[in-house]
TIZA-109400 format. One record per residue (C-alpha): residue in three letters; x negated, y, z negated. Coordinates in pm, 1 decimal, padded with zeros to 6 digits. Example, Ala and Ser with C-alpha at 12.3 -4.5 7.8 and 13.67 -1.06 7.14 Angstrom:
! TIZA-109400
    aa          x          y          z
   ALA   -01230.0   -00450.0   -00780.0
   SER   -01367.0   -00106.0   -00714.0
! end
This chain:
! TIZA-109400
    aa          x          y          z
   UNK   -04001.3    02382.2    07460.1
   UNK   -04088.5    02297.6    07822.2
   UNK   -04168.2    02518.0    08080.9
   UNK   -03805.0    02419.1    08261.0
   UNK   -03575.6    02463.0    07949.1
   UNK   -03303.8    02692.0    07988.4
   UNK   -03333.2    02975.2    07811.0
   UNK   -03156.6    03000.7    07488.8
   UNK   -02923.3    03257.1    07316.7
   UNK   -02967.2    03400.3    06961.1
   UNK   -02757.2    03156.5    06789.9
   UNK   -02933.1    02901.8    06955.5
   UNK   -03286.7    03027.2    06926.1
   UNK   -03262.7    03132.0    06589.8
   UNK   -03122.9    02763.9    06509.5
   UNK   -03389.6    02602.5    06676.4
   UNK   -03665.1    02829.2    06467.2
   UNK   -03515.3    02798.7    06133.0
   UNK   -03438.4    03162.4    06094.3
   UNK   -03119.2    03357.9    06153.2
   UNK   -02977.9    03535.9    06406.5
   UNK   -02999.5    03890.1    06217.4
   UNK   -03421.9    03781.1    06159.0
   UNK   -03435.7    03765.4    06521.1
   UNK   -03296.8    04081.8    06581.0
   UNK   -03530.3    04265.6    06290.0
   UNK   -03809.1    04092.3    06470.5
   UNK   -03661.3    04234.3    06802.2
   UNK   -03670.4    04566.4    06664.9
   UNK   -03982.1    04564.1    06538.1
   UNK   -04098.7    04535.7    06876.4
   UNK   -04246.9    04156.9    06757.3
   UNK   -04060.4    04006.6    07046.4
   UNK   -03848.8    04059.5    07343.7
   UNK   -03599.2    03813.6    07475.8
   UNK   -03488.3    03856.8    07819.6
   UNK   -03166.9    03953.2    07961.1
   UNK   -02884.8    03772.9    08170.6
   UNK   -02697.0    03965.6    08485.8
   UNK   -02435.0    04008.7    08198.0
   UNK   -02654.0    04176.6    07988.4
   UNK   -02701.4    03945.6    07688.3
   UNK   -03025.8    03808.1    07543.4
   UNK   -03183.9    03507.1    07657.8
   UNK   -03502.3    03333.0    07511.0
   UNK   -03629.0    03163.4    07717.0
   UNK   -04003.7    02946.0    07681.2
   UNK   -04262.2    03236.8    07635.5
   UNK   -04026.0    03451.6    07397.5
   UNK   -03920.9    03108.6    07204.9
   UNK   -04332.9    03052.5    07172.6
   UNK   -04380.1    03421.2    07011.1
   UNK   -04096.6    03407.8    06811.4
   UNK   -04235.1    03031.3    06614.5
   UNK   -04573.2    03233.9    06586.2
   UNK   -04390.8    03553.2    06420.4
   UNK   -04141.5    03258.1    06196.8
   UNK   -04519.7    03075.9    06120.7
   UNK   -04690.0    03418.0    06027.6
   UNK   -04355.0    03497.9    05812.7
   UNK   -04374.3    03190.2    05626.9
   UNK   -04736.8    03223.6    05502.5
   UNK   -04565.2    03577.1    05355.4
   UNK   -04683.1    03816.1    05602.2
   UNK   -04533.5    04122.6    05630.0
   UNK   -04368.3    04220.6    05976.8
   UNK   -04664.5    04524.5    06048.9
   UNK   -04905.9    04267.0    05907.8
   UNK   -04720.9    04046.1    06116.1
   UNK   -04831.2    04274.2    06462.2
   UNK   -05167.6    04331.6    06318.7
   UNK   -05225.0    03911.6    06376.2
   UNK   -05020.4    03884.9    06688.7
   UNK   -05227.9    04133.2    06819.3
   UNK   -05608.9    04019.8    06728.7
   UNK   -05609.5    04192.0    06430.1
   UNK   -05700.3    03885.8    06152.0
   UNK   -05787.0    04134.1    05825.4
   UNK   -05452.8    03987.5    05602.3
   UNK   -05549.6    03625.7    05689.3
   UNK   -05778.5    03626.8    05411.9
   UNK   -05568.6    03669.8    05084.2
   UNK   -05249.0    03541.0    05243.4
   UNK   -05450.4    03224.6    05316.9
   UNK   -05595.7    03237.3    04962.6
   UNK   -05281.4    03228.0    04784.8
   UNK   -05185.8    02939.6    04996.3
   UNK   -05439.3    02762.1    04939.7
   UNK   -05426.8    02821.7    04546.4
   UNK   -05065.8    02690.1    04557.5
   UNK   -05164.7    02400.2    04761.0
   UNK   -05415.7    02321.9    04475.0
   UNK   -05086.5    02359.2    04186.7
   UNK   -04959.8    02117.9    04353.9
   UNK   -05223.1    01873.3    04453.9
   UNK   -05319.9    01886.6    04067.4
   UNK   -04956.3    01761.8    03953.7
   UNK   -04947.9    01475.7    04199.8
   UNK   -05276.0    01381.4    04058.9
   UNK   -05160.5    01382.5    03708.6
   UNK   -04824.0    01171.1    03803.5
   UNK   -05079.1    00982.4    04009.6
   UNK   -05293.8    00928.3    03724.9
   UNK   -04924.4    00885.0    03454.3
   UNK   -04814.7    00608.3    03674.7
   UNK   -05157.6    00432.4    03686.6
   UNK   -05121.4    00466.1    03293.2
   UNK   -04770.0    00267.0    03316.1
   UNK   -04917.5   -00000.4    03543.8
   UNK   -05166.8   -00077.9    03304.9
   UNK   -04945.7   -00096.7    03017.5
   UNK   -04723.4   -00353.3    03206.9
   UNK   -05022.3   -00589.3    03309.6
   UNK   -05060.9   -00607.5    02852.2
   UNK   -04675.9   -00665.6    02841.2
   UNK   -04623.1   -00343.1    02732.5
   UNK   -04217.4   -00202.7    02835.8
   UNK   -04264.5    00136.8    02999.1
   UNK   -04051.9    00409.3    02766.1
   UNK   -03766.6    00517.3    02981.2
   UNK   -03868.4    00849.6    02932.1
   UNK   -04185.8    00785.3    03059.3
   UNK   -04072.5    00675.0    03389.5
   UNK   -03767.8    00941.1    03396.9
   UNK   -04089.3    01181.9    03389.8
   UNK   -04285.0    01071.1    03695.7
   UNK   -03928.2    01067.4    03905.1
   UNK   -03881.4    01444.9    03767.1
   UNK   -04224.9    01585.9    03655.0
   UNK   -04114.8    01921.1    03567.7
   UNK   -03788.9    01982.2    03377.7
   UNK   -03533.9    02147.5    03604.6
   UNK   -03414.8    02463.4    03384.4
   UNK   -03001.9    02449.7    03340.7
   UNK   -02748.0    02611.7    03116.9
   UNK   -02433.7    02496.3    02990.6
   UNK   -02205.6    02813.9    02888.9
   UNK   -01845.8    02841.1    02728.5
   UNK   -01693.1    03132.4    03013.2
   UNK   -01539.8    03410.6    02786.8
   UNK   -01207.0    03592.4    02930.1
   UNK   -01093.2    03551.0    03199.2
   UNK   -01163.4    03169.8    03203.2
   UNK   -01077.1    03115.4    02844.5
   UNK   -01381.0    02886.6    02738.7
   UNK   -01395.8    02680.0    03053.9
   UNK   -01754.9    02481.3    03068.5
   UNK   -01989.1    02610.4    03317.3
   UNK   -02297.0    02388.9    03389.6
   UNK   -02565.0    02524.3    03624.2
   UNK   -02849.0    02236.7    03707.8
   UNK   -03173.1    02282.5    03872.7
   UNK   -03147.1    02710.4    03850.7
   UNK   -03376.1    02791.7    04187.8
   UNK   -03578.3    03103.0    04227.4
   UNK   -03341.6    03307.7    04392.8
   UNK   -02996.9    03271.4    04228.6
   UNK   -02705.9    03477.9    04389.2
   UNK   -02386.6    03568.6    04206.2
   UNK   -02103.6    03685.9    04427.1
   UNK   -01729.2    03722.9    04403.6
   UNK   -01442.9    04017.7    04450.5
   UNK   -01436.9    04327.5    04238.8
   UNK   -01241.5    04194.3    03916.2
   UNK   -01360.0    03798.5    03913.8
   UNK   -01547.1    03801.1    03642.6
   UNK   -01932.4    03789.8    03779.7
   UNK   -02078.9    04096.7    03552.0
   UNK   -01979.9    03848.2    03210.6
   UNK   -02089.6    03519.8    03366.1
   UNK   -02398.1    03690.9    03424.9
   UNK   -02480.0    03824.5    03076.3
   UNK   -02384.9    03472.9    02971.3
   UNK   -02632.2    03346.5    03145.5
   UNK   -02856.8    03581.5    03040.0
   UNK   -02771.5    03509.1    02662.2
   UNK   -02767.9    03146.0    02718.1
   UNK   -03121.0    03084.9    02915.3
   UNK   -03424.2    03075.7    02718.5
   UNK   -03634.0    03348.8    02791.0
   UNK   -03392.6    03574.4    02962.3
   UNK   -03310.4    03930.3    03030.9
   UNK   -03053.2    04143.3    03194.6
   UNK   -03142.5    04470.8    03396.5
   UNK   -02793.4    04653.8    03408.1
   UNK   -02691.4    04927.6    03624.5
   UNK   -02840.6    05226.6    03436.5
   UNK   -03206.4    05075.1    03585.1
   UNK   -03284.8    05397.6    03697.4
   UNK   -03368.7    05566.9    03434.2
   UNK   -03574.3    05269.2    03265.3
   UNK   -03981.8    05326.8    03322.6
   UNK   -04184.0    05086.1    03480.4
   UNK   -04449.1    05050.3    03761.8
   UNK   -04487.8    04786.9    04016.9
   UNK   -04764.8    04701.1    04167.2
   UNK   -04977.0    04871.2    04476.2
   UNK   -04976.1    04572.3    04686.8
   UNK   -04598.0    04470.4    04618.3
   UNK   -04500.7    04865.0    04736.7
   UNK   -04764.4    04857.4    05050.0
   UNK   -04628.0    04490.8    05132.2
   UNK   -04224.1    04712.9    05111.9
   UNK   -04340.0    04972.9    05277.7
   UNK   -04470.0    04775.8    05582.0
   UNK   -04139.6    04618.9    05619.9
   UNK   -04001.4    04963.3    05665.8
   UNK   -03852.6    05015.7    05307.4
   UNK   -03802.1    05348.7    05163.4
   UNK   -04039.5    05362.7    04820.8
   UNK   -03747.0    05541.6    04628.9
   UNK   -03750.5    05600.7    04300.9
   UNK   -03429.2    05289.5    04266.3
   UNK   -03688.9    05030.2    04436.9
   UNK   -03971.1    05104.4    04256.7
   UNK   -03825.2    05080.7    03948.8
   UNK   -03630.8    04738.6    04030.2
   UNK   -03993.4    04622.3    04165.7
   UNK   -04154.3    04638.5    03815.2
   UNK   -03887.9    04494.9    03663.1
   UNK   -03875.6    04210.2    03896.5
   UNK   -04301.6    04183.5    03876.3
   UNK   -04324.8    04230.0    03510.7
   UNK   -04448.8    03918.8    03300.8
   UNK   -04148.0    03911.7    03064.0
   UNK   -03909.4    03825.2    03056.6
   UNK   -03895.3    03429.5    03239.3
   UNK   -03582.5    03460.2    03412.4
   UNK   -03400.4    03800.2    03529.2
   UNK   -03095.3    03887.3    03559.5
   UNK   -02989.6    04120.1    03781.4
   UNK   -02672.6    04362.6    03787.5
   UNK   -02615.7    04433.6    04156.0
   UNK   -02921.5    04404.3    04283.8
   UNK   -02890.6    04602.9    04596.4
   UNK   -02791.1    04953.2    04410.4
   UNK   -02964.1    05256.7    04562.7
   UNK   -03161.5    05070.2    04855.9
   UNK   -03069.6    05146.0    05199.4
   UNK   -03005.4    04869.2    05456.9
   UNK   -03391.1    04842.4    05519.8
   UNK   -03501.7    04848.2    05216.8
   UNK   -03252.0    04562.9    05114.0
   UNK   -03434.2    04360.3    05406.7
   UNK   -03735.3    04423.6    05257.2
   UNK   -03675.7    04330.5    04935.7
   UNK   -03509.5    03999.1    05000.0
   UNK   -03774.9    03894.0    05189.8
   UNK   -04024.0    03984.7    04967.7
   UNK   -03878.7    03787.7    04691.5
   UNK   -03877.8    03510.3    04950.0
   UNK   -04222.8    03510.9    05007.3
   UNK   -04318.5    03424.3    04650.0
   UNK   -04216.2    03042.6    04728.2
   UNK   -04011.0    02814.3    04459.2
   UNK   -04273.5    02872.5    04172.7
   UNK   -04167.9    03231.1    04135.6
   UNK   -03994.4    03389.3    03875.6
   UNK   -03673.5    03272.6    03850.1
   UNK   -03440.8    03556.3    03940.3
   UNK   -03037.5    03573.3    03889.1
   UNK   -02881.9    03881.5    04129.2
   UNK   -02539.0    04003.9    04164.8
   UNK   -02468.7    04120.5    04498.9
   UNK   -02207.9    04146.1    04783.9
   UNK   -02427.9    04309.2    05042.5
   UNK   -02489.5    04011.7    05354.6
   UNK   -02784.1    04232.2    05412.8
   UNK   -02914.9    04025.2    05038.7
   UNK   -02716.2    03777.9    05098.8
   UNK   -02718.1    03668.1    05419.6
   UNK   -02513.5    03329.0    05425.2
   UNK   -02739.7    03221.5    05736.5
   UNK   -03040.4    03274.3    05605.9
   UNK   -03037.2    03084.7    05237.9
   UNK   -03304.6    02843.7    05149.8
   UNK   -03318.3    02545.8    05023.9
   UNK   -03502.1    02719.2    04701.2
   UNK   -03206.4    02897.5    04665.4
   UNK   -02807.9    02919.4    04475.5
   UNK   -02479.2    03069.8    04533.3
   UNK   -02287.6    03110.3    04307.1
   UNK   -01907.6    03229.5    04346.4
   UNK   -01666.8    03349.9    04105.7
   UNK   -01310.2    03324.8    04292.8
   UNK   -01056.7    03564.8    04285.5
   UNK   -00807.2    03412.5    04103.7
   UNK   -01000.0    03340.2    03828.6
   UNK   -01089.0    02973.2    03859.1
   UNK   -01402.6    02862.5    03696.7
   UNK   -01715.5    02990.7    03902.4
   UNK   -01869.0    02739.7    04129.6
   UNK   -02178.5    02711.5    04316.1
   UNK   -02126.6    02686.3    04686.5
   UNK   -02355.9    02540.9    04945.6
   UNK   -02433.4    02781.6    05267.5
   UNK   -02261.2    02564.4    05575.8
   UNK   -01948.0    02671.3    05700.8
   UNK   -01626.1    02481.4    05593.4
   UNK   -01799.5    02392.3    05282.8
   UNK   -01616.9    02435.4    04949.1
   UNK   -01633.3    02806.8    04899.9
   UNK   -01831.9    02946.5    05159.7
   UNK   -01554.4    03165.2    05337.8
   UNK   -01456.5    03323.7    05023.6
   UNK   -01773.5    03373.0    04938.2
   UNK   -01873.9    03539.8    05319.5
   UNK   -01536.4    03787.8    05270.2
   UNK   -01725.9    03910.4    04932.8
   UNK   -01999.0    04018.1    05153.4
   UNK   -02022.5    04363.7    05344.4
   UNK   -02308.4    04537.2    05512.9
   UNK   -02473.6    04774.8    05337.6
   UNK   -02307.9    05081.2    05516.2
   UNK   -01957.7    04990.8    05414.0
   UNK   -02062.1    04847.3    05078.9
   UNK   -02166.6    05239.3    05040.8
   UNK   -01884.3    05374.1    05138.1
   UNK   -01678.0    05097.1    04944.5
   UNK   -01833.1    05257.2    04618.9
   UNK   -01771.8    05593.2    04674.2
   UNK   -01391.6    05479.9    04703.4
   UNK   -01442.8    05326.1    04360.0
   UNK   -01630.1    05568.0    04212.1
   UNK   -01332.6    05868.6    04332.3
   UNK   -01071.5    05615.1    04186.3
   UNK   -01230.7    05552.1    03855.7
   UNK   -01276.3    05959.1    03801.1
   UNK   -00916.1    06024.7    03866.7
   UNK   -00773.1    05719.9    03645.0
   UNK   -00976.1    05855.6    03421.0
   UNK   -00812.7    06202.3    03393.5
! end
């Protein structure tokens, strides 16, 4: 941005980094940045705080943590080293596969100079190298046996929808249906299980709370089995930081991580603005009509009823309490 560009707001700052607002503000927080202020009071970012704030988005990218994060901005280059590592090994994953369609497609050519018709199959594979994992699932009650179809299942899935729509069964279907699937239900806590060092430092640094709820949903999350979780309302016992945290440590780990299925209606996991192209939505309406996956722009198919499922972690607590009292006293 040149020196004489006006300064920006949030909303437009965070659009012109890639990030959201609410990363802004965490950043803001943090102390990682600080915008200036108009005669009115709000924030402005103008060229200087728009230059820190790519650095801190750049630093965040490579899977930094936000302390680790300071430690760079401020001259401080000891977690360059491993985070630099792993990109680099990925960067190698990948460079291999392009050499191998690379060296498939050479194959092809070759076969068509001796008049030899390329399989269909064969070429399907070079256009699609690795096969996309989906699921195709008859919906039990409430749907009545409606076909669900979910192509090209990301990293980060998210499951969403009103209390009563249905999301805890579509879930365990899809946890029955995938190959190589498991569900982690609400009773988590008292499963055993330990996560690794660096996964809890890397938490911790972000300002999560090591409770006993996040450590345990960590090595579930970082164990080696199954291939794809699923998980029953993810966000249960965090607090608002530590929901932060989490998300954005599953973030870091990049489209070849474990594939990951989580219920939630906390924004603070599911932030609408904030959803990458690596990940799903996936809304199950309120009245009961089949579930549908629903792309993260406004005024697209879905996205405000998915947006009024979501609540910030402070009322999503007290929203359970409410349940919890009413469920006791139905129950008497």
């Amino acid at each position: 941005m040149p020196p004489s560009s006006p300064a920006l707001s949030p909303s437009q700052a965070a659009a012109r980094l890639g990030v959201s607002p609410k990363a802004l503000r965490l950043y803001e927080q943090r102390g990682l940045v600080t915008p200036a202020r108009t005669a009115a009071g709000w924030r402005a970012y103008g060229p200087d705080a728009m230059a820190r704030a790519a650095d801190i988005v750049a630093l965040r990218a490579l899977g930094l943590s936000l302390t680790q994060v300071a430690r760079v901005l401020d001259g401080d280059a000891r977690d360059l080293a491993p985070v630099l590592a792993r990109h680099q090994a990925a960067l190698a994953r990948q460079a291999g596969d392009l050499a191998a369609t690379i060296a498939r497609i050479g194959a092809l050519r070759s076969d068509l100079a001796q008049g030899k018709a390329p399989d269909p199959a064969d070429l399907a594979a070079i256009l699609r190298p690795h096969a996309d994992l989906q699921v195709a699932v008859d919906l039990p009650w409430p749907w009545g046996g409606e076909r669900f179809v979910f192509r090209d299942i990301p990293a980060l899935t998210y499951i969403t929808g009103p209390l009563g729509s249905g999301k805890t069964r579509l879930a365990r279907c899809l946890a029955d249906a995938l190959p190589d699937a498991g569900f982690l239900g609400l009773d988590r806590v008292t499963d055993a299980g330990t996560a690794t060092a660096e996964a809890l430092d890397w938490l911790a640094d972000e300002g999560a709370t090591l409770s006993d709820a996040l450590r345990v949903l960590m090595a579930a999350i970082e164990a080696a089995s199954p291939a794809v979780l699923v998980i029953d309302m993810v966000e249960q016992g965090l607090d608002p930081t530590s929901q932060q945290a989490l998300i954005a440590y599953l973030r870091r780990r990049g489209p070849g991580g474990r594939k990951l299925i989580m219920l939630t209606r906390s924004s603070a996991i599911l932030d609408l603005a904030a959803v990458g192209a690596d990940e799903a939505i996936i809304l199950c309406p309120a009245n009961h009509s089949p579930p549908m996956r629903v792309v993260p722009c406004p005024g697209t198919p879905g996205y405000e009823a998915a947006a009024t499922c979501l609540a910030t972690p402070a009322v999503r607590a007290r929203t359970a309490g409410v349940i919890a009292w009413r469920s006791d006293h139905q129950a008497l």
